[in-house]
Each structure stands twice: as structure tokens, then as C-alpha cells.
C-alpha positions, 0 to 999 in steps of 0.5 A: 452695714445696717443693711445687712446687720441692722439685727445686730447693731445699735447706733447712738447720735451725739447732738448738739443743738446746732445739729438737733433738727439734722440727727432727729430727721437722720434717726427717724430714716433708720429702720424701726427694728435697729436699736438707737439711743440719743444723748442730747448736749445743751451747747455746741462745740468746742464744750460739747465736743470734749463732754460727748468724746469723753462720754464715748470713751465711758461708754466703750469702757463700759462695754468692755467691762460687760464683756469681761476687760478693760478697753484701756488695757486690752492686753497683747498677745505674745506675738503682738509683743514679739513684733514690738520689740523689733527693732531696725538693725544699723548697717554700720555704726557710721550710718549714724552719729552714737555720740548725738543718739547717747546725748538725746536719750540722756536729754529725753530722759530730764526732758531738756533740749536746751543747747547749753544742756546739751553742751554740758552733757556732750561734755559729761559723754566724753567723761564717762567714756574715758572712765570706762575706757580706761577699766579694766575689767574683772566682772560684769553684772547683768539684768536678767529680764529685758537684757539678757532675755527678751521679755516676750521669751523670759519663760524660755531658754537663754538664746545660743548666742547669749550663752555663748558671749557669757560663757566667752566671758568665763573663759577669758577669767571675767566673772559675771554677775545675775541681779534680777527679781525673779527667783528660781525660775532663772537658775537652770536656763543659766545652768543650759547655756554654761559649762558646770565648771564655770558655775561657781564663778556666777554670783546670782541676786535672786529677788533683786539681791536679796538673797546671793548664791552661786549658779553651782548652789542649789536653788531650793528653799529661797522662799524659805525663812521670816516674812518681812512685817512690812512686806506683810501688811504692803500685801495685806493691803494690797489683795484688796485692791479690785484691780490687783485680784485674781491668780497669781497676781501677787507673788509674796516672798520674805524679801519681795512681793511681785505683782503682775497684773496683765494689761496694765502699763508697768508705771501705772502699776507702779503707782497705783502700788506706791500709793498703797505704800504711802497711805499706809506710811509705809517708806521702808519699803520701795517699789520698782517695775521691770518691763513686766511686772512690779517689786515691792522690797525692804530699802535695805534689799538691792541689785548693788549687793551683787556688785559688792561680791564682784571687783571692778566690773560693768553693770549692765541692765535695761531700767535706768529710769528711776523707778525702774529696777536697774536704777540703782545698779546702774547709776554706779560708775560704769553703768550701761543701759540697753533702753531706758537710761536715768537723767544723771549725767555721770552714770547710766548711759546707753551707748547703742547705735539707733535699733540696738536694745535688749539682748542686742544691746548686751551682746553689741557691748560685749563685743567690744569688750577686748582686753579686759577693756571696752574699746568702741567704735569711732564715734 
């Protein structure tokens, strides 16, 4: 490689003083004309090892920084995220023991594998699933992102198949319930995909709940109306942040302020968010990220004000996890996840056979939906 692309390339020699003699011969063989820099380090490893690993990760942010980016969160391209969200379809929900799979996401998610835990919360699996089993059900309240649309497709339509499985819903008398943070960006993908005379039987949360209409109501003027004071100063605050400037990056509406910031990791996001809050002793306010962005809404705001508008239903999202923005929709009676769940052992399961997750997962939960009742598979 220096051979041929010497003109280009610099090489820089991390040496210890057990290799110092070593890397000045190696150094001094290099052409003169191919740059070289030298960091000398006073001990051996294992000190010397950790500084100089520590110190090339500062260096490679460096550069990236010159060229425009952050080497820790490079972004990934729509395609990079297509093919993450891939998942292995099970052939038979017989391959593999849901029951053990449901146990070992709860136990992941409070970080347990003890087997008294595991006991109990086997115990607490068959109690949850005799209570869904024996509702009947009227309505069901759905997440948006990551439920029923993939997040790398939540710019486009609503897949055929997903429409189809709402729409069986309306006709069967079940109403169906929206609670996302997005605002109007949803309404027509949904008018798409269901027949105008059902859309007055969907309740939609736009902005996380807090503002409620039908999909038949027009979505014009929800930014409309008094910025919370809180929500005021949180975005004050927060447009001075270096990392959270640029376009489009801070969404404010009266009720919620979205960032999205591309690159970020949607936790880190979160907390660099609720730090702000805290330092400026800002708890009325809470903060809750999806798979792509995060949400800054008064407490008083909540996914669980749709369920207020439904009777007897299920809730259906894919960020149990607290502080993910289905947490407390689903850590009501009857909450279903399609990825992450919370640790609670009364609430917020995720029942999907391995490989099953997002729009996957909501479509293999309605499908056995039967009779007003869900009726799974034999575990």
C-alpha cells in the first residue's frame, strides 16, 4: 500500500519503550516523502495499551470531525436500515418454545436469569395470558412508528397487508385506536388504506395524545393554539445545544417538541435531552424516544388518553421500555409489544414467536384475533 499510494498516506507508530528501538529502525525504512507522525508512551502495556487505544479513537474523531461527521455515529443509509430490521421468519410456531422466548425477553429487560425469577415470572406469563384470553375485545390502540409501519418506510404508505388487517377489524365492529407522536404526516396514509365510511370509527392521538380526533375530522390547524411556557423554555434551552443544531432538528408544537437528530443513538439523544430538563428543574415535563426520534411533552399529555375514548381493547406498540414512548400505553392491562418490553411482570408482554417484530408482529397478533378473543397457538 505505501508503495503505491505513499502520496497519500501517513503512518503513525504507537511505541512503548520495550518496542522504541524496533518502531525508530521500522520508521527510518519508510520512504522520505511518506508522512509519519510518533506518539511515545513512558510505560508498557497493559497502561500503555489502553491510553494509545483510547488516543486513536480521539484521533479517528478527529478526522472525522475535519471531514464533516461524527465517527461515532456515522448515520446509516435507508438501505443499511432495511436490511437491519430483517428478521428470520419461523417456519411453525412449534420450531421453537414462545412461552421460554416471552420469559427471557421479560428477564433481559430487568436483567435477571435467576431461576426463582424465572419461575415467578413463567407464573406471572400464564397469568397475563388467561386475562387476555378471557377479554372480549372492542377496540384496539395501535403505535404508529415501528408497529404499523416499519421505521425505515414511516415517510411512505401503509403496507397493503396492514391495511387490510385494520380494515378486517372495522368491518368485524372492533374500533381501532392511533396514539403516535407524529402529527398530520399520518392522516392520509391511513385515509389510503381504509374505506371513508369506517373513518369515523378511528380515534386518532396525534402528538402522543395530545390532541384526539377522528381519522373523518380534518387534520389542519393541530399546531394551531398556546405553546406550553415549559415547552418554551425546554426549546430555548435546547437550540443551544451544539449537537442539537442544524435544520429541522427541533420540531416545536404546543404540546411536543420532537428532535430528531440523524446519527444519534435514540437513548443518547434522550439523555443528552433530559439533562437539559433537569438542569433547568424542568419535571413537568418528561421525555420519550421512539426508534427515531425523541419527545418532549407536558406529564399531563399521554398515549393512554386514546384508550380513554376506546372500551375494552388491546394496546399494541414496539417501545415498552421505559423511557420509550409506548411505555405507558402498554404497561396497562392488555399491552402487547412487537420488540422491546418493560420489566414489569403484569403488563407489556411481547408474545411473538423469535423473528416476529414490528408490522410483523401486529399483523401475527391480529391474526389470532377470533371472535372478539385472542386465541394463540399451543405454547
Amino acid at each position: 500500500w505505501l508503495a503505491r499510494h505513499g502520496a497519500t498516506t501517513g503512518v503513525l507508530a504507537l511505541v512503548t519503550p520495550r518496542f522504541e528501538q524496533l518502531a525508530t529502525d521500522t520508521l527510518h525504512e519508510l520512504p522520505a516523502d511518506i508522512l509519519t507522525a510518533r506518539w511515545d508512551w513512558p510505560q508498557d502495556a497493559p497502561q500503555a495499551a489502553l491510553e494509545g487505544m483510547i488516543a486513536s479513537i480521539q484521533l479517528a474523531g478527529a478526522a472525522a470531525t475535519l471531514k464533516g461527521y461524527d465517527a461515532g455515529r456515522p448515520g446509516v443509509p435507508p438501505f443499511g436500515e432495511r436490511i437491519y430490521t430483517l428478521k428470520t421468519k419461523v417456519a411453525s410456531p412449534a420450531d421453537l418454545d414462545r412461552r421460554a422466548t416471552a420469559v427471557d425477553r421479560k428477564l433481559r429487560s430487568c436483567s435477571s436469569r435467576s431461576p426463582v425469577d424465572c419461575e415467578d415470572m413463567a407464573a406471572a406469563l400464564a397469568s397475563f395470558e388467561s386475562k387476555l384470553a378471557a377479554t372480549q375485545v372492542s377496540g384496539v390502540v395501535f403505535d404508529y412508528d415501528g408497529t404499523l409501519v416499519a421505521t425505515p418506510e414511516r415517510f411512505g404508505a401503509i403496507r397493503p397487508e396492514v391495511g387490510e388487517a385494520l380494515s378486517d377489524l372495522l368491518v368485524r365492529g372492533i374500533r381501532i385506536g392511533i396514539a403516535t407522536g407524529r402529527g398530520k404526516s399520518c392522516h392520509e396514509p391511513l385515509r389510503a388504506v381504509i374505506d371513508q365510511r369506517y373513518w369515523s370509527k378511528i380515534i386518532i392521538g396525534y402528538y402522543n395524545g395530545g390532541i384526539l380526533r377522528t381519522l373523518a375530522d380534518s387534520c389542519e390547524g393541530l399546531a394551531d393554539g398556546a405553546y406550553d411556557v415549559d415547552l418554551i423554555r425546554a426549546y430555548t434551552a435546547l437550540k443551544e445545544l451544539r449537537e442539537l443544531q442544524g435544520p429541522k432538528v427541533l420540531d416545536p408544537r404546543p404540546t411536543q417538541l420532537t428532535i430528531t437528530r440523524s446519527g444519534f443513538r435514540e437513548h443518547g439523544l434522550w439523555l443528552a435531552v433530559r439533562q437539559v430538563l433537569d438542569r433547568l428543574d424542568l419535571h413537568s415535563l418528561k421525555v420519550t424516544h421512539s426508534s427515531h426520534s425523541v419527545d418532549v411533552v407536558p406529564r399531563a399529555v399521554s398515549k393512554r388518553a386514546v384508550v380513554a375514548r376506546l372500551d375494552s381493547i388491546l394496546k399494541v406498540g414496539d417501545r415498552g421500555a421505559w423511557p420509550g414512548n409506548d411505555h405507558e400505553l402498554l404497561s396497562m392491562a392488555n399491552g402487547l409489544s412487537v420488540d422491546e418490553v418493560s420489566s414489569d411482570a403484569h403488563s407489556c408482554w411481547n408474545l411473538l414467536p423469535q423473528g416476529v417484530t414490528g408490522h410483523h408482529g401486529a399483523l401475527w397478533y391480529l391474526r389470532h384475533l377470533r371472535d372478539g378473543h385472542l386465541q394463540f397457538p399451543a405454547w
